[in-house]
N, C-alpha and C positions, 0 to 999 in steps of 0.2 A: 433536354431529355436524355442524351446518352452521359450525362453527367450522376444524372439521377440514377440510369440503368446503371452505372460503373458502383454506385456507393450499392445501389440493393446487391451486387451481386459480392460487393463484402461483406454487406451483411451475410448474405446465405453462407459464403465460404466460413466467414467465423463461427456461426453454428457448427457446420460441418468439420471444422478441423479441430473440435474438444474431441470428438472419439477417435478421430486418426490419429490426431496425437497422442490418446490414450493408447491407441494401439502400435502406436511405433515407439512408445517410450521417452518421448520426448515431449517441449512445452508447446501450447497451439500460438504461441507468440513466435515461435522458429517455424511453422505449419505457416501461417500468414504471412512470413516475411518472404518466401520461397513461393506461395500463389502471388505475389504484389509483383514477385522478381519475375512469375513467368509472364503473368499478366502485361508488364513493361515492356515484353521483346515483341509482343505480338503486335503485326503491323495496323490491325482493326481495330484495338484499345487505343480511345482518346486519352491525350494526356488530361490530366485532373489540373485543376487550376482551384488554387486556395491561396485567399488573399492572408500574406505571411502577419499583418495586425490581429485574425482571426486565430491563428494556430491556437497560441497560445492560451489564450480567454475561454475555447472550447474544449480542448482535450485537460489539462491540467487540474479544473474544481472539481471534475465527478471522479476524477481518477485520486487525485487527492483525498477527497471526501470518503470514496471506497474502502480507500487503504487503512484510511484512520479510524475508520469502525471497525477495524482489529485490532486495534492500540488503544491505548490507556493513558492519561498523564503519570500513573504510578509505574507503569512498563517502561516509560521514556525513562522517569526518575530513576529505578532499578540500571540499564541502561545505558547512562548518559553520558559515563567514561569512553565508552566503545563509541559512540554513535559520534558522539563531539572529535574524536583523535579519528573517525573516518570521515562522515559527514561536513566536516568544519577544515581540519588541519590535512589529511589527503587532499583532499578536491582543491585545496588552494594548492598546495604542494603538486601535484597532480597540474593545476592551470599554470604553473609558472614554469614546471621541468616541461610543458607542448609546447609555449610558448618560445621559449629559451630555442628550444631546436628549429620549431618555425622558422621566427626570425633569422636563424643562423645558416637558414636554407636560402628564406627570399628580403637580403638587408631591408631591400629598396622600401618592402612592404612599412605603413605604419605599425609601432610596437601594440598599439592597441586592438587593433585587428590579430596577433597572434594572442594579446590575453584572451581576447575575445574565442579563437578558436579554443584555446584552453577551458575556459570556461564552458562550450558546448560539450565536451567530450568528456571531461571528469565525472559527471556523477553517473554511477552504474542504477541500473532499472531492475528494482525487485523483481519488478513482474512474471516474467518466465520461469525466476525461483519461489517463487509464490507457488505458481501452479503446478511445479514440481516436489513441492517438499514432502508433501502428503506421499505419494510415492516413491520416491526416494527413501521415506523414511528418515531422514535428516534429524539432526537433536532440534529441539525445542527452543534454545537460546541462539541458536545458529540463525534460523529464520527471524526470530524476533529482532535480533539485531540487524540483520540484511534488509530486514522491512522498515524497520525505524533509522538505520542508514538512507534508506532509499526516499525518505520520504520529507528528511532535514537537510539530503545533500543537494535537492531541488533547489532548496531556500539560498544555499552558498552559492552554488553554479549561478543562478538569473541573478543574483544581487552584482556577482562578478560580470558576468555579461551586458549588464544594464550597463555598470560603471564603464566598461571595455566600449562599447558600440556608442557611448555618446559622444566618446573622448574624440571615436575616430568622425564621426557624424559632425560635430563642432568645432572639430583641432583644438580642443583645448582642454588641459586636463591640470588639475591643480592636488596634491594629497591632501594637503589638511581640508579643502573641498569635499573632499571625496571620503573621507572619514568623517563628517559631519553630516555628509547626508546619509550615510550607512547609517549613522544611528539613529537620525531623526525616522530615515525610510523604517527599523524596526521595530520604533516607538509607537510610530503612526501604526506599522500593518498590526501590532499586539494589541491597540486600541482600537482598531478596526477588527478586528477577529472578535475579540469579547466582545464587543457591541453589538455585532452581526448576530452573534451566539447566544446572548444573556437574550437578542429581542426573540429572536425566532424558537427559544426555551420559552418564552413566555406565551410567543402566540400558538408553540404544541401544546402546551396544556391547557390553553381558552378552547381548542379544534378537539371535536371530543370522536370523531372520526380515523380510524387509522390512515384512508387514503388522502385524506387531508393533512392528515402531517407528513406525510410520506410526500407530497407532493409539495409542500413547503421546503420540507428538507431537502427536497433537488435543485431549488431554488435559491437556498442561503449561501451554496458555496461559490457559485456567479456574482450573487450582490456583495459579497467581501472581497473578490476580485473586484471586481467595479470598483466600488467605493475607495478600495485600497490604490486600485491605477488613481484615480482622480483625485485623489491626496495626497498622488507621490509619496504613496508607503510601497512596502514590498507587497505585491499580491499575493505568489505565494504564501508566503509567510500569513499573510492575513487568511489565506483558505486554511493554512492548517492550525494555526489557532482555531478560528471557527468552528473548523472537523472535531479537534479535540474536546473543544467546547460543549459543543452539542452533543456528543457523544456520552461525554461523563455527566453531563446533565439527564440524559435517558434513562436513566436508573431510577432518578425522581418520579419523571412523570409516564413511563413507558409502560402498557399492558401487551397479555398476549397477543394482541388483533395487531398493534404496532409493530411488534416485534417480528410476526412472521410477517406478514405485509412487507415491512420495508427490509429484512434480510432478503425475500426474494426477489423485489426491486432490484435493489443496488446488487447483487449477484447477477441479475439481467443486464444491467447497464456498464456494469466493470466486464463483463464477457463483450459486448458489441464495442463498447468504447475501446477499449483495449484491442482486439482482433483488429478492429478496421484501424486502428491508428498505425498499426503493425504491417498490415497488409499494403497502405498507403507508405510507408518505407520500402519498402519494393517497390510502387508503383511509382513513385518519386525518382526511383533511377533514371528512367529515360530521360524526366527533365535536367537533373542532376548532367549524364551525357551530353545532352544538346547544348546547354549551356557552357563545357568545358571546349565542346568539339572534337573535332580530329587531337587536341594536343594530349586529351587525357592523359597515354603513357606516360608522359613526362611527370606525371605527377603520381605516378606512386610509389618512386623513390621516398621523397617526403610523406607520403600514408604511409608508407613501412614503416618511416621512424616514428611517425608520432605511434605510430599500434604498439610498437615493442615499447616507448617512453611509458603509455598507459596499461599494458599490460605489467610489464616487467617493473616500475614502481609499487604496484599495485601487492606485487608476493612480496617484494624488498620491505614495503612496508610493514604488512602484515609479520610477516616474519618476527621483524626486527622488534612491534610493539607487543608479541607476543613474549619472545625472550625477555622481552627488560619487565612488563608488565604483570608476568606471569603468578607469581608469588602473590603481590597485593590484590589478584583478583582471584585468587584460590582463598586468601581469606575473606576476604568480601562474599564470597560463595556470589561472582557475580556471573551474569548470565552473558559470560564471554567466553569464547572457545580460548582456551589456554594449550592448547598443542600441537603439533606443527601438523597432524595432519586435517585436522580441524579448520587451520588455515592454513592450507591448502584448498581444501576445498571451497572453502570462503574466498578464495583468491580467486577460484577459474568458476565460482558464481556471481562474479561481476563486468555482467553484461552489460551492454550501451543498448536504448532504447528508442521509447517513446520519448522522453523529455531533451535526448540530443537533437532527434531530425527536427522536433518542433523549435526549438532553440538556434538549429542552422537553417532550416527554411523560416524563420523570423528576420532573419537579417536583413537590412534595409535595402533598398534597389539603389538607394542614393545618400549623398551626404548633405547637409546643408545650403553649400554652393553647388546645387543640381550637378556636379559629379558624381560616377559611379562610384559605389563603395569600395574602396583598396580589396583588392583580396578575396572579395566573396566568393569569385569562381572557385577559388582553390581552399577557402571552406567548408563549402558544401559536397567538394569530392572527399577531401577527408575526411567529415563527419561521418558521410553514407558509409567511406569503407571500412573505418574505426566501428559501425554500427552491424555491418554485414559483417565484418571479423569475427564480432564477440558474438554475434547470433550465431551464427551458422555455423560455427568453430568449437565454439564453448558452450553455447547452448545444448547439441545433440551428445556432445562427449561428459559432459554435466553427471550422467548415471558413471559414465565409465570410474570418472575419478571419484566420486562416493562409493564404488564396490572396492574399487583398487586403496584407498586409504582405511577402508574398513569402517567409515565414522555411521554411526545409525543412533538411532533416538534409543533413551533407555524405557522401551514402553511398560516395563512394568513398574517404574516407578512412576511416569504417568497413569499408569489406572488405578496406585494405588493413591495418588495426588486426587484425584475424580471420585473414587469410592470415600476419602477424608471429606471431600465435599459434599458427597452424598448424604452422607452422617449428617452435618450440619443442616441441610435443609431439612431432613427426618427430624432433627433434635425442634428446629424450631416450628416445624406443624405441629406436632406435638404440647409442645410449649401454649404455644397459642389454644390449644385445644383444649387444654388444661385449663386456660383461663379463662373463657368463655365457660366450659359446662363449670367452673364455679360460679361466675355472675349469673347464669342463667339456671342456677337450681339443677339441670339436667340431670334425669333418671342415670343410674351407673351403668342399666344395660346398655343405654342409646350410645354413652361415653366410651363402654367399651367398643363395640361393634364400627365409631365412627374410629378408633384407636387402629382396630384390624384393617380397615380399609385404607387408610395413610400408610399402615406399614406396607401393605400389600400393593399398594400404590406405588410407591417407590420403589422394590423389590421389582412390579415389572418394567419399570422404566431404566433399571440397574442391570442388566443381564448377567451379570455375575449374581447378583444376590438374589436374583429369580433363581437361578439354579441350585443354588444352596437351601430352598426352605421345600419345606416339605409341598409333595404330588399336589396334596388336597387340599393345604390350603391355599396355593398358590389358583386352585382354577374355581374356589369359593365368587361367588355371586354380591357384588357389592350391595349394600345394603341401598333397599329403594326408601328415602323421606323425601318428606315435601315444605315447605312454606320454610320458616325457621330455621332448620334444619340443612336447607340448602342455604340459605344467607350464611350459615355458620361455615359447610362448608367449603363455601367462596373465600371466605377469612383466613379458614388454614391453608388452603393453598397458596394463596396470596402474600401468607406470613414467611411459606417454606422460599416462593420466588423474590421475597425482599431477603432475606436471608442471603438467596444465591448472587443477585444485585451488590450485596454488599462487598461481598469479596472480591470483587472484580476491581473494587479501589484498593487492594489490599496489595503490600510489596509482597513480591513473591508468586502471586498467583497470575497466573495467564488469562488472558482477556480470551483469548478463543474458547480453554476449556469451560470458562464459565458461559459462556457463548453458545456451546454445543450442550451444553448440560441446557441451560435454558429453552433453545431450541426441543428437545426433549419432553422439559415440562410445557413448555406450549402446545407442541403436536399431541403427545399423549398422553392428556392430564386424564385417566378413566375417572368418569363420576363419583365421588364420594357417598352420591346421594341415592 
């Protein structure tokens, strides 16, 4: 019972700490880490006990799944240059300069056990710059890449880590081994994502129900884990396949009732799941403590270096791929920050998370030969403080250096990006409307008056272009019909939201703005009829 009473009361703290943190300025991911830390000293909080085989299989699919329903395969493709030289070549670069210093601290340790730390500590956690970009104001390619960073550097880091923690678990490690199962394990998790993806696309469109796909969909990204651990593919990898899968499949079969339904789902489930995993990195300290004991200080000689090793590669990098890459991504027109204060700021929004603590409280209790794992103590104190670093550091000062660089989103070429899009869906109700009252003979007045109301429709869902049309016709009375009439105009709206669906596989256009426009036409479609 006080196990249970400890999670409800992260539950309540993670509700409560979206408006504190709105109100101090900061992410509720730094709010949560700071209740876990205080929650850890008080001598009446029971330590929490989580078996380290669960961490991973529970926080990872819905938090995965979340994130990828903001992405796109055409976002990644747009992309991929950034995301690959952070995602892929960082985080290894990144696991082998901890590693390197590790080892040069404690010889005696296996070298596997410092990949292995490496690999917990490299990939930085969107998350808290998720929940700040909106306010911060941040450009639009900034966050897209820091999301699609965040969300392929999982996949390097566990691949690395898997490899790191068997080698030390077995004593035995082989390269050309270990390169032969990297790609089988990719092979497999790609064919376990599409599978996952292509069946559970199938059975949301048999489910003619919103909260029955909705509650499918929270389902698929655990059974591609599954499936993927039990064939020795990468899970990750397989959840985010699947995410992506499913996602760009939703355009096929997805209506309004889906669409708000399972946005405010998974917005319920990426707020609790998220917060309590956060809040649980605090409350993980005191174990973290007991486990080092009295000798702690002695070890944060070695967390200094690796924090400065992951910090201070992290802008060398940036920097560096900036300079040399700058030019071919100015022609590309690609959606990478090309100047130094851009990365900058891109540098000191790369915070360590959720997928480090789960990644060091994974770590085995044992090897093989029922001895204890080399190293683990002195693991999991630098994981927590590499994680308390960048949170509590970098996290609150995150506005500072977005005012101090000056970088901010160009909003008005965003709204005039959404107004071009508006256009489009108007052109194609239209379109559609056109075609219909020729099949169906329709009087010119009906055709006109159902004409006014789509414009007028749109207009109020545009607030710009509400403001621009005149007093009287904007507060005109939608025309009342019935039978026919309203089947017709189910079809133009339907035609304007396959319209807006479309673009969203389209290079160049952003998966949120088409997202939030949708959103839009779901909440406030006023009747045609």
């Amino acid at each position: 019972m006080e196990q249970l009473a400890l999670f409800l009361a992260l539950a309540f703290a993670t509700i409560l700490a979206q408006p504190l943190a709105r109100r101090l300025g900061t992410a509720p991911a730094v709010v949560m880490t700071v209740f876990g830390l205080i929650m850890a000293v008080l001598p009446f909080v029971p330590n929490i006990t989580l078996s380290p085989d669960l961490i991973l299989p529970l926080v990872l699919p819905p938090l995965l799944y979340a994130a990828a329903r903001r992405t796109s395969w055409q976002q990644f493709a747009d992309n991929s240059a950034a995301i690959v030289l952070r995602a892929v070549v960082l985080v290894i670069a990144t696991a082998a300069a901890v590693a390197a210093v590790f080892h040069l601290w404690y010889p005696a340790l296996p070298l596997g056990t410092a990949f292995a730390l490496g690999a917990v500590v490299a990939p930085p956690d969107p998350v808290a710059v998720s929940a700040l970009a909106d306010r911060l104001g941040l450009p639009r390619r900034l966050v897209s890449v820091l999301e699609g960073e965040g969300l392929f550097n999982d996949v390097t880091a566990v691949v690395l880590y898997n490899v790191a923690v068997q080698a030390v678990v077995t004593g035995r490690f082989s390269t050309w081994h270990t390169v032969v199962d990297f790609v089988v394990s990719a092979l497999v998790a790609v064919v376990v994502g599409l599978l996952i993806g292509w069946a559970g696309s199938i059975g949301m469109r048999r489910l003619n129900e919103a909260p029955w796909q909705v509650a499918l969909g929270l389902l698929l990204p655990f059974a591609a884990y599954g499936l993927a651990e039990e064939t020795h593919g990468s899970a990750v990898l397989a959840v985010l396949v699947c995410s992506l899968y499913l996602t760009d499949a939703a355009t096929d079969f997805s209506d309004a009732g889906y669409r708000i339904v399972g946005d405010s789902f998974w917005d319920v489930i990426e707020l609790l799941v998220t917060g309590m995993a956060f809040g649980l990195v605090g409350l993980e300290l005191s174990t973290v403590l007991a486990t080092t004991g009295p000798d702690w200080p002695r070890l944060l000689g070695v967390a200094g270096a690796v924090i400065a090793v992951v910090v201070g590669l992290r802008l060398v990098w940036l920097l560096t791929t900036t300079a040399v890459f700058r030019g071919w991504w100015r022609r590309r027109r690609a959606d990478e920050p090309y100047t130094w204060r851009e990365a900058v700021v891109t540098w000191w929004a790369g915070m360590r998370g959720v997928a480090t603590v789960a990644l060091a409280l994974a770590v085995p209790l044992t090897t093989s030969t029922g001895g204890n794992f080399p190293g683990r103590t002195e693991m999991l104190f630098i994981a927590f403080a590499v994680v308390l670093f960048t949170l509590l550091l970098q996290g609150p000062t995150l506005p500072l250096a977005a005012r101090w660089t000056g970088v901010r989103a160009d909003t008005e070429a965003e709204r005039a990006l959404e107004r071009r899009l508006w256009t489009r869906v108007l052109r194609a109700e239209l379109a559609r409307l056109e075609e219909i009252a020729d099949n169906e003979d329709l009087p010119d007045e009906v055709v006109a008056r159902l004409r006014d109301t789509v414009e007028r429709r749109l207009e109020r869902a545009d607030p710009e272009a509400a403001e621009a049309t005149d007093e009287a016709k904007a507060v005109t009375q939608a025309l009342q019909l019935r039978g026919r009439l309203r089947t017709i105009s189910n079809e133009v709206l339907e035609a304007g939201r396959t319209e807006a669906l479309a673009a969203r596989r389209e290079s160049g256009m952003p998966p949120d703005v088409v997202d939030r426009l949708m959103k839009r036409l779901d909440l406030r479609p006023p009747p045609l009829l």
